[in-house]
N, C-alpha and C positions, 0 to 999 in steps of 0.2 A: 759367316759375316762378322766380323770384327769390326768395332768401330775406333780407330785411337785417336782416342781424346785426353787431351792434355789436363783436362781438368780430373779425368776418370783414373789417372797410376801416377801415384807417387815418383815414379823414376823418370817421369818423362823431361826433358830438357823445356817445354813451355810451362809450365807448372809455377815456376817465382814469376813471371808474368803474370799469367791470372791472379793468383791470390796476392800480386805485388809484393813477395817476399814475404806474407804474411810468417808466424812462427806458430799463429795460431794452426794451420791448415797442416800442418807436419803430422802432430800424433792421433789427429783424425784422420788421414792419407792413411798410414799407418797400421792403425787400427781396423780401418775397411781390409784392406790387403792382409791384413792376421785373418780376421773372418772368413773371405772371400777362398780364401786358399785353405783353410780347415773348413769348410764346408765341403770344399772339393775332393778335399781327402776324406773325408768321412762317407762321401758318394764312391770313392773309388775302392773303399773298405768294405765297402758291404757288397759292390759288387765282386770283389775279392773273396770274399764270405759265401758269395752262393753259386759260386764256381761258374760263370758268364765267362770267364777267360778260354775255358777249355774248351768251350763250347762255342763260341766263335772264330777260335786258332784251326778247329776242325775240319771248317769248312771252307776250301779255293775261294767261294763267293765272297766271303769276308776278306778274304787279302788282296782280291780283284777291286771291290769299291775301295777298300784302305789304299791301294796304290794309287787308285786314278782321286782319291782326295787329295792325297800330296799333292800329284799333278796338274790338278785343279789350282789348287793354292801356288803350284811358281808361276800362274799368268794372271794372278789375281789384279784387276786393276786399282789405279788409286784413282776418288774422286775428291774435290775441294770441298767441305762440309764447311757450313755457316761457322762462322768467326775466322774462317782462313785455316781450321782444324782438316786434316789429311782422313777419312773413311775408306779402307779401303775395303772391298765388295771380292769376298772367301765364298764362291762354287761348294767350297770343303762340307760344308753346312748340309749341301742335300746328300754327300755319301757317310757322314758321321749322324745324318740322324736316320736313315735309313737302315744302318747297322744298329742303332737302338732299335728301333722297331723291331729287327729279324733277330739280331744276337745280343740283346741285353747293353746295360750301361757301361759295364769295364768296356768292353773292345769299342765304343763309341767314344770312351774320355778317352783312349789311348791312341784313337787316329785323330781324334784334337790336337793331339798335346805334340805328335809329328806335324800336323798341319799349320801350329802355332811355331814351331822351328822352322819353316821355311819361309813364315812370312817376318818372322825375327829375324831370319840370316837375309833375307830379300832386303827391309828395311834398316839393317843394322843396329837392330834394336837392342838392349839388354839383356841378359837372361831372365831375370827378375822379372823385368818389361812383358816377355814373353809368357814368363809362369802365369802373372797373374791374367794375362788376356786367356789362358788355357782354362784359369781357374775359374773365369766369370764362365765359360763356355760349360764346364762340368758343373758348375751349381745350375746353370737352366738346364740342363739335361737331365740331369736328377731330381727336378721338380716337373720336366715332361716322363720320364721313368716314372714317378710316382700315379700320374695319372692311368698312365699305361696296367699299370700294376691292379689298379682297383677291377679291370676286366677279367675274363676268365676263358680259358682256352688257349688256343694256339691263336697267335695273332696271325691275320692276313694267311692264313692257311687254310682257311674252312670253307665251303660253296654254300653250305645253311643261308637262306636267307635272314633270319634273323642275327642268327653269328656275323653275318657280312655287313648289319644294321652296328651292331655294336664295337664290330671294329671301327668303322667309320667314326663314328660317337668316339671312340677313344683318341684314332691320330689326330682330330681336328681338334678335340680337349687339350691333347700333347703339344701340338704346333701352338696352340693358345698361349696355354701355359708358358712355353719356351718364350715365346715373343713379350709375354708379359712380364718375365721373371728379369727379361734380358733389360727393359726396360726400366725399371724398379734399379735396379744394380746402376745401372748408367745416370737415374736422377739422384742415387746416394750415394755416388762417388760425385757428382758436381756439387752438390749439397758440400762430401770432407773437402772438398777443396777449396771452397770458400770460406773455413777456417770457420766453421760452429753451426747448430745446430739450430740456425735462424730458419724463420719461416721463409719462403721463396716458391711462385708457381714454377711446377716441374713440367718443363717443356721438356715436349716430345720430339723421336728422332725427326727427320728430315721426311717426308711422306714417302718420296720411292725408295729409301732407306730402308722403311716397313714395308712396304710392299714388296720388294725383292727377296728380305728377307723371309714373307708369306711366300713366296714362291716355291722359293727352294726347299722351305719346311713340307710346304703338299705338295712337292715335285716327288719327295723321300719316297714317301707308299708306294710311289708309280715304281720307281728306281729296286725297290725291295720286292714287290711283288715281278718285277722281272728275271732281278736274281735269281728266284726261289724257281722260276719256271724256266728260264735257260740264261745263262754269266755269257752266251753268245751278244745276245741285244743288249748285253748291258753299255757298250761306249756309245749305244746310241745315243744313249741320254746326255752326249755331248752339245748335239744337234737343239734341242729345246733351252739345255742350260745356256748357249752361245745367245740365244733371240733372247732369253732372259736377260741376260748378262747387257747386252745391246740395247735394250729398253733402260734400265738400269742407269748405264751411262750417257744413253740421251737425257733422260728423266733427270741424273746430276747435272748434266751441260744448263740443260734450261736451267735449274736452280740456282745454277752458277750465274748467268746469265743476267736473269732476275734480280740477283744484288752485287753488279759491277755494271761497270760504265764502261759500254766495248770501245770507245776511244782510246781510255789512258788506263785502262785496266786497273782503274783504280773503284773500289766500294761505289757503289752509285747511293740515292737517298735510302731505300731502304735497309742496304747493306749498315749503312750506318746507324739505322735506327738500330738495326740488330746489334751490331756492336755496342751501343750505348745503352739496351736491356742487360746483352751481357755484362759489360762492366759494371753497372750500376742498378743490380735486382732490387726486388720490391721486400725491402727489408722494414723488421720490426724493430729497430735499433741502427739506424742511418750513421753515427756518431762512430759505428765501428769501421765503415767503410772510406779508404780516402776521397777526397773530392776528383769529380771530373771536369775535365775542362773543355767546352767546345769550343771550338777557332773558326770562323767562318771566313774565308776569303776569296776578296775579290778584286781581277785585275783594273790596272789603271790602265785607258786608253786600246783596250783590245778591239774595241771596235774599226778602230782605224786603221790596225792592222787588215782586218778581213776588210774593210773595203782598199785599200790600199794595196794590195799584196794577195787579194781573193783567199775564197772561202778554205782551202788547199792548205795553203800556207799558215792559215791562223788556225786549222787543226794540228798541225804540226808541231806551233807553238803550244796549243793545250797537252801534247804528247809530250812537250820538254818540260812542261811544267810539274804536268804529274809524277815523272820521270824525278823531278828536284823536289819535290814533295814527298815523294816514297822516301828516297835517301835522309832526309830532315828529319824526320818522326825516328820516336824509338819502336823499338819492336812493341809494344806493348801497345801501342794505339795505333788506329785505324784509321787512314787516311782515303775521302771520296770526292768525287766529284759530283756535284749536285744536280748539275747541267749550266749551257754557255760556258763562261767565263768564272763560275763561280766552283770554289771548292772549300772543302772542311773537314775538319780534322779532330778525333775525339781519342781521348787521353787519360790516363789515372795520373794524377800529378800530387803534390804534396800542398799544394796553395795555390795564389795567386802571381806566387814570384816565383814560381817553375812554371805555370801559364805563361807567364809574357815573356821568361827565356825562352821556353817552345817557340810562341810568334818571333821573334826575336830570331832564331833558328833558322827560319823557316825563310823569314825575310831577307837574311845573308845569304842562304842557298838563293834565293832568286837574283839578289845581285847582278851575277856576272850576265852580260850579254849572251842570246841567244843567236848562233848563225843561222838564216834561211834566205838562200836562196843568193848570196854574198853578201846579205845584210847584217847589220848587228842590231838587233831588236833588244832593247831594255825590256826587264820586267819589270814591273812594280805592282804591289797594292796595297789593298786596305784588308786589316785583320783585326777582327772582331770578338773579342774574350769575352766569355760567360762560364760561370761555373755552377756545377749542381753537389750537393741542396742548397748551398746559398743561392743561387739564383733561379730558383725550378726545381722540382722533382722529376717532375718527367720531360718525355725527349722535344716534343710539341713547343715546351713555356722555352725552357732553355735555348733550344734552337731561333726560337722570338726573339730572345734577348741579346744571342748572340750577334743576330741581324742588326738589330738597332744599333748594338756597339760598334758595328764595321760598316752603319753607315753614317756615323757620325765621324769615325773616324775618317771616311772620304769627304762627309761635308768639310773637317776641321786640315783635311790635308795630310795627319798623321799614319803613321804605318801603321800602327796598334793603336786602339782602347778597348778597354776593360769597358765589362757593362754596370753602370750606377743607374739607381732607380731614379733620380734624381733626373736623369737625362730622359728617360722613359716618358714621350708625350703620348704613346697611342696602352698603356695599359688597361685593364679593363673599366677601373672608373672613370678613366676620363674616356675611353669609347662609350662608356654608359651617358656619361654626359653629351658628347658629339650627335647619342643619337635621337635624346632627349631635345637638344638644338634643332637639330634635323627636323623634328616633328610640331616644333613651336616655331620655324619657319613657314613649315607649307601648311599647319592647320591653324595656328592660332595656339596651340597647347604642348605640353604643360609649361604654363609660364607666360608672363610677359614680354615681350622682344621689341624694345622701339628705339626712336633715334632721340639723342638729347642733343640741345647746340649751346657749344659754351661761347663765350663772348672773345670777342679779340680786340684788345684798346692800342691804341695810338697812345702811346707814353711821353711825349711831351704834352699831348692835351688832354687826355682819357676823356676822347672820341674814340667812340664802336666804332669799328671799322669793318669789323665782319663776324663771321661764327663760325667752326666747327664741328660737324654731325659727327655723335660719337654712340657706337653703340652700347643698347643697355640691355639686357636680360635679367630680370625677378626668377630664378628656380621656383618651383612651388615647396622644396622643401631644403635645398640647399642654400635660398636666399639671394641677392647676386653676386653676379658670379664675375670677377673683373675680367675688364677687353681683353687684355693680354692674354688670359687664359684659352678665352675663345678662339681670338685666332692663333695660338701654337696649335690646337690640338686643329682646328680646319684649315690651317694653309695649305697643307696638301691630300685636301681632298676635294671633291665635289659643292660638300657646301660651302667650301669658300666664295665658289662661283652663284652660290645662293644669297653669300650675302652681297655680293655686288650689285646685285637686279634688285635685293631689296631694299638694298642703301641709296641707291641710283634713283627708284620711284618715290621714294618717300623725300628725298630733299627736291626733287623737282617738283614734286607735289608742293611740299613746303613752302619752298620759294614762289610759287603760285600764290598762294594762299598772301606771304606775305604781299608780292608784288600788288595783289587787288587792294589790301591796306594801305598802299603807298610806302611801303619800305622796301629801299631798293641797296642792300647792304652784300656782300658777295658771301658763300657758304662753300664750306672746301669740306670734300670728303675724301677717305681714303679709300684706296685700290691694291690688290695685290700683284705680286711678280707673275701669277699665275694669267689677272685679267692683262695685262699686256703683251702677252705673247697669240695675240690675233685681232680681230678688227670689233669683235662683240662689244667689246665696254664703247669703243667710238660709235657706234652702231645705235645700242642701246638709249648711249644719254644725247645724240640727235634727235632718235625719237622724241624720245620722250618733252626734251626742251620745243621740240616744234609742236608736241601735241597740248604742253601748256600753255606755249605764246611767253616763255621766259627769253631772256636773251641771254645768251653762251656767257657774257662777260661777270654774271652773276656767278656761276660755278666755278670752281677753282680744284683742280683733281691733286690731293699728295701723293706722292710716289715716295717711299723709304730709300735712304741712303743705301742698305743692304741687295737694293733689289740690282742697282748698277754697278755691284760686283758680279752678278751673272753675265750670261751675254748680250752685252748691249748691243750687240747689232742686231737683236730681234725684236729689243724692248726700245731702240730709237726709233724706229717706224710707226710704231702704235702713239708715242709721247709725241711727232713731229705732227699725226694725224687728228691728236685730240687741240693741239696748238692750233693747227689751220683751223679747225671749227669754232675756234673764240674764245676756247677754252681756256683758261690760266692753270699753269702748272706748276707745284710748288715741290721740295725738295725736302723730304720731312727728316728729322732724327741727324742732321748733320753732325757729321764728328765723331757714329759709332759704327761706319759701315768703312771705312778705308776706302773711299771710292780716289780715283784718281783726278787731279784737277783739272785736267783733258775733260771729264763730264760735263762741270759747271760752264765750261766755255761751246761746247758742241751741241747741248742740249737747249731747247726754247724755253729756260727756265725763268719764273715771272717774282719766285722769290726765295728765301732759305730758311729753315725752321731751327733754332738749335735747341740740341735735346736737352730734355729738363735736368739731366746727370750733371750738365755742365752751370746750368745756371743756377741751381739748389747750390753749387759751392762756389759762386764769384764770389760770395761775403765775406770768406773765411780760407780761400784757397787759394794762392796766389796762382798757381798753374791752371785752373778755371778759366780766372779772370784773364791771362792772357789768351788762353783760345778763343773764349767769348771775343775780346778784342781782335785777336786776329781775325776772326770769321767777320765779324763786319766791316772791319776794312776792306776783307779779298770781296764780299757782297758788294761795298760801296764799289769800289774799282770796275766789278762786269754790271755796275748799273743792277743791280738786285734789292730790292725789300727782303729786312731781316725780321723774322720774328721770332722771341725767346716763348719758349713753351716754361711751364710749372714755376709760372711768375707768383710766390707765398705772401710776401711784405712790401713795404713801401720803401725800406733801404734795398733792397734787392733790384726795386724799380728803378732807382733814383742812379742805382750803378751801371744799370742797362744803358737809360736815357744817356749819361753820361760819355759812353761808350761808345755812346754814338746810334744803339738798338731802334729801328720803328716802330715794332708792335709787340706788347706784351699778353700772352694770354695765363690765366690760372686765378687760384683761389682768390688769390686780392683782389681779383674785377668780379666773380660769381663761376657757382660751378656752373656743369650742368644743367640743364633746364629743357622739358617739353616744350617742343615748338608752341603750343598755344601758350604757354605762359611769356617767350619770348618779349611779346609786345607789352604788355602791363610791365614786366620788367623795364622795358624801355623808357617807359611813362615815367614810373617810380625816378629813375637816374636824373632827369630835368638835363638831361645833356642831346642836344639836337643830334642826330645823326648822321 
């Protein structure tokens, strides 16, 4: 059983891929293959020394398994071994260690070393290539020889029961040995080839690897003890090595199997993960390794394809894809599919500007139109770069981050981005905090969580005119924690929809409370793109208004400019729905969402908010000052109320008013403020309501 691996002989043609051309990895290559080979020779000297040649040249039996190992070895199969590395599975093994057992170590290295020429001239391999697979083969046989050696008497000769005890005790020593020795050799040659003598767990062969290899080692006794009683039955022993061999090759298919993706035969996830321990071991000195890059991608609009063109035809397409994704990649990285529409690609690169030439690559190859079926289907997607150690250690963090980068790249429309932590809303502290939220919604702790209403004035007369629920959270030991915060890290998730129910009860409560005091002033809360896309939030806040005894014209729901760049035709049925019930619906953050003017006119909109960006620089910006101004003209024209949010001063106001503005809200009127303070506040102002 020979294993060739690339990372294991210096002469192999994969070799400047693994260690990426390292120079380090040369004269430890090198150096193993000096050893490996005078080791060999100094087994094949001393069997020379105690005359084992003559004494296996003797006897027909010897030249009968010597011949059928050759012939063993020209139908050797090959199977695909983890990182794409070729194994191929040598029969040769059970007639050269058989020949140890009955005639000594020379005549078992010297049907090796024939058996290693056939699978060299089979393969095309080097000579070199050849010597030293012969040479690893003659150091474990000379340290199963040595175990053999410590017994006494004729091996497998004797009927003594207890002689028959201590043969046993020896082959199964022998076979140990071999398997362990073989072992050892295969973890220190991937060790030279990683260019030093860094710490790294030494992973083991492939499981039916070792186990066929156990096979054929205790198949040997059977094979030898037939010899020695008649060389008639011996090509039986083709009959078990074939079921052998057959297990073997199932045993590799599944492994195979296990880490590819039977559609586009490409790496499935954990193919990949293996590929990304291989390139990137667990080193004590990271700084010597180059960076790796994952790419995750994924297609634009594939959906539409399989519903359009059925499930058939949009495999087809993931078959062209993979197909242009193998070709993209350099040899040296691994390219899989993860499942659906999505695939990824991991890579030893120099930086971050051979990452994004790779997506870059990758994204030309998708390019040209795909035909099926007489169609031409475009490709497109989004590709998401992350790299390790800067961005991760291991394959888990990296693989996150890559995700995050390629879905920001399909929120922003771009083919590529790179991963910035910066961008990163779900890391672990701020999940630490999401769930800290989470738990101060539904218990009460840790933390405070309540609604505060800022005041809204009529800026010709600074008359209240209404209020804004704005939420507040106290941390118990990060302090508060601003809105904005809250909802990036909850807009897509569950507790967004937590805080809509809790924002919803608490200002209809509110306005209860106020209505019994006789203030009858209108309060506008916000909502997300999430609560409009179904009937709950109109649902909800009917309840609730009909269980206080409030009337609809008192609530006022904002919707963000950003949300009517999705798709409005799911989000104008929930907005038309909360309008028929009384609702008033306001237009929050105008100016930073690009929605189209087609919204303002087709939507039941009651009034328009402009975002505080714009009105912080009327004073001082001339380009401000006209969009301030433009937006309340095009508001004046569809019959709209304008209000400026993050109104600071009283020149700021005076340019609003000017401008034509209705209602200013922020610091210059009051922040903030608990609904029960509301009213003493009101008191205080001496301004009627």
């Amino acid at each position: 059983m020979f294993r060739v691996d690339a990372a294991s002989t210096p002469w192999s043609p994969g070799v400047g891929e693994v260690v990426q051309g390292s120079a380090r990895a040369r004269p430890l290559l090198f150096a193993y293959s000096v050893v490996v080979v005078a080791l060999a020779a100094l087994g094949l000297g001393l069997a020379f020394a105690n005359g084992q040649f003559s004494t296996g040249t003797s006897h027909p039996e010897c030249w009968l398994l010597a011949g059928l190992a050759v012939l063993a070895d020209a139908r050797a199969f090959i199977a695909t071994g983890r990182g794409g590395r070729p194994v191929i599975v040598c029969p040769s093994l059970c007639f050269s260690f058989a020949i140890l057992l009955h005639w000594g170590l020379g005549p078992a290295i010297v049907v090796q070393l024939a058996a290693a020429a056939v699978v060299a001239w089979r393969m095309r391999y080097p000579p070199l290539r050849a010597a030293l697979m012969a040479a690893q083969f003659a150091v474990a046989s000379t340290a199963a020889f040595g175990v053999l050696s410590i017994g006494s008497g004729e091996l497998l000769q004797t009927i003594n029961a207890g002689d028959a005890l201590r043969d046993v005790i020896s082959v199964v020593g022998a076979a140990a040995v071999w398997l362990i020795t073989y072992q050892v050799l295969r973890s220190v040659a991937g060790l030279a080839s990683r260019g030093g003598p860094r710490f790294q767990v030494l992973r083991p062969a492939p499981t039916y690897e070792l186990l066929f290899i156990a096979a054929l080692l205790l198949l040997a006794p059977v094979l030898a003890v037939t010899a020695w009683m008649s060389a008639a039955f011996v090509p039986l022993v083709f009959v078990p090595l074939y079921a052998v061999e057959r297990m073997a090759r199932l045993a590799a298919e599944r492994d195979l199997l296990a880490r590819r993706d039977p559609l586009t035969d490409l790496s499935n996830r954990t193919g990949l993960r293996a590929a990304f321990a291989r390139l990137r071991p667990t080193d004590d000195d990271p700084a010597h390794d180059p960076p790796l890059a994952m790419l995750l991608l994924d297609l634009n609009r594939f959906k539409y394809v399989n519903d359009a063109l059925g499930h058939e035809v949009g495999d087809r397409l993931l078959v062209a894809v993979g197909q242009r994704l193998r070709s993209a990649v350099p040899a040296a990285a691994t390219a899989a599919r993860l499942g659906g529409d999505e695939f990824a690609v991991v890579a030893p690169v120099t930086g971050e500007t051979e990452a994004c030439g790779l997506a870059e690559a990758i994204t030309d190859a998708m390019s040209t139109p795909v035909m099926l079926d007489g169609l031409q289907v475009d490709i497109t997607g989004s590709i998401g770069v992350a790299l390790a150690p800067r961005d991760g250690e291991d394959f888990a963090t990296v693989m996150r981050h890559a995700d995050v980068a390629m879905y920001l790249a399909k929120q922003r429309g771009w083919p590529v981005q790179v991963y910035r932590a910066e961008d990163d809303h779900n890391n672990p502290e701020r999940l630490a905090l999401l769930s800290d939220f989470r738990r101060a919604l539904e218990t009460g702790g840790p933390g405070e969580v309540a609604l505060h209403y800022q005041p809204q004035v009529d800026i010709a007369t600074d008359r209240v005119v209404g209020f804004e629920a704005l939420l507040r959270w106290q941390h118990p030991t990060l302090g508060s924690i601003p809105p904005a915060e809250l909802l990036r890290i909850a807009e897509h998730t569950p507790v967004m929809r937590m805080i809509t129910q809790r924002v919803v009860d608490e200002v209809v409560a509110q306005q209860a409370n106020w209505l019994a005091a006789g203030l009858t002033l209108r309060t506008s809360l916000n909502v997300s793109i999430r609560d409009l896309h179904g009937d709950e939030i109109v649902t909800q806040l009917s309840r609730r208004l009909t269980e206080h005894g409030v009337p609809p014209s008192l609530i006022q729901v904002e919707v963000t400019e950003s949300a009517l760049t999705a798709d409005l035709a799911q989000l104008r049925a929930t907005i038309e729905r909360l309008a028929a019930a009384g609702v008033a619906i306001s237009l929050d953050d105008f100016g930073t969402g690009y929605s189209s003017l087609q919204h303002l006119r087709r939507l039941p909109l009651g009034e328009i908010k402009i975002d505080r960006s714009f009105v912080a620089g009327i004073a001082h910006n001339a380009d401000d000052a006209v969009i301030v101004r433009s937006t309340v003209d095009l508001a004046r024209a569809l019959g709209l109320r304008v209000v400026a949010e993050g109104v600071e001063n009283r020149y700021t106001a005076r340019l609003l008013g000017e401008a034509g503005c209705d209602v200013g809200q922020g610091y210059l009127y009051a922040p903030a403020m608990p609904g029960d303070a509301v009213l003493p506040w009101l008191e205080r102002q001496q301004t009627p309501a």
